[in-house]
C-alpha positions in Angstrom: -7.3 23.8 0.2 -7.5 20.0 1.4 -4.7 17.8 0.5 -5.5 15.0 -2.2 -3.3 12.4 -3.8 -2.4 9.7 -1.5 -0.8 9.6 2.4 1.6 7.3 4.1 1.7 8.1 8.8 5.0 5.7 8.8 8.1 6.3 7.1 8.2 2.1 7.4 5.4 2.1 5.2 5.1 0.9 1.3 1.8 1.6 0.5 -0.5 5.0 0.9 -3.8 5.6 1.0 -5.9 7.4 -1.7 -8.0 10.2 -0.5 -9.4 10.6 -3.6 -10.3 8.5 -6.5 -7.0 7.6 -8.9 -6.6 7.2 -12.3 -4.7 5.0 -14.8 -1.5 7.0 -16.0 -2.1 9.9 -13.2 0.7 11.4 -10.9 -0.2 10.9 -7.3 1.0 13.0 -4.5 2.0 11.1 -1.7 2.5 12.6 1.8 4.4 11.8 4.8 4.1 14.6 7.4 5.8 17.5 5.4 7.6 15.2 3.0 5.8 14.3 -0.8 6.7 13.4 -4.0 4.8 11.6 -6.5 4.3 8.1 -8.3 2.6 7.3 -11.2 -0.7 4.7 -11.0 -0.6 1.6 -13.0 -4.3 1.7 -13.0 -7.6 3.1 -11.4 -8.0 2.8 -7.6 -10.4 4.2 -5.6 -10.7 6.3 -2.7 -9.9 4.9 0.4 -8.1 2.5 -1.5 -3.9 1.5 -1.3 -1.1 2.3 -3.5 1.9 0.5 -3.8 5.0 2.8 -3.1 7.6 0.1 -4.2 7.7 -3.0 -5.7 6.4 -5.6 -3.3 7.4 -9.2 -3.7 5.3 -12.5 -3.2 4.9 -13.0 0.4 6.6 -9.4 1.8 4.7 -7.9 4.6 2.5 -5.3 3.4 2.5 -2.2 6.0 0.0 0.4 6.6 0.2 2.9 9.3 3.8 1.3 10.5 1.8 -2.2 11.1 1.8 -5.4 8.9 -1.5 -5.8 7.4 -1.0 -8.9 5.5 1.0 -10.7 2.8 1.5 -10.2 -0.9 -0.1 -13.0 -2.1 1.7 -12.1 -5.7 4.2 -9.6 -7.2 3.0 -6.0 -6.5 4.9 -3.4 -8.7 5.1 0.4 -7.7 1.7 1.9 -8.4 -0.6 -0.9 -8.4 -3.5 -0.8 -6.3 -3.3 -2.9 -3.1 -6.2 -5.2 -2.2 -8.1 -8.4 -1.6 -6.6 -9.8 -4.7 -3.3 -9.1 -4.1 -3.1 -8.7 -0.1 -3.6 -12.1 1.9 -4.2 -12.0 6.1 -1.5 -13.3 8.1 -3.6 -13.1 11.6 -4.7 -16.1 13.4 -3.0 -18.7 10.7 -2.3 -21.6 11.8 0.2 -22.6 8.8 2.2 -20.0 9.6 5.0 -20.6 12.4 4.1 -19.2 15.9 6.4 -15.8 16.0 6.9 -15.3 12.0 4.0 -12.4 12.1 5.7 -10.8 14.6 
């Protein structure tokens, strides 16, 4: 049987992705290698879509894969999805100082 719920490839990540479309309220299994346990959605998100694994505050670095892919661009509490309207690029910016998004 395939695995569904939610998976994480970095132990330095906090967020997963869905590989399956979540509910509001449901217990999602996330995976890390052999390693799961579960977190409870705040709200619908879709497959391919992120979950947060822990609160994430206002402009903490939002990893995927053990990689920054961004900034909270507002409070993200464990088990809200993770997008566009939470999620701001850091790549390329000239506002930010040279080195920071290291």
């Amino acid at each position: 049987m395939a695995f569904s719920g939610a998976i994480m490839l970095s132990a330095k990540d906090n967020i997963a992705v869905c590989l399956e479309d979540i509910r509001e309220g449901a217990d999602v299994e996330v995976r890390l290698g052999e390693e799961a346990w579960s977190i409870t959605a705040l709200e619908e998100i879709p497959f391919g879509f992120k979950i947060a694994l822990a609160d994430i505050p206002a402009g903490e670095r939002i990893i995927k894969y053990g990689e920054s892919i961004g900034l909270a661009s507002e409070p993200i509490i464990k088990g809200q999805l993770v997008h566009v309207h939470n999620l701001e690029g850091e790549k390329g910016r000239g506002d930010l100082v040279a080195g920071e998004s290291e």
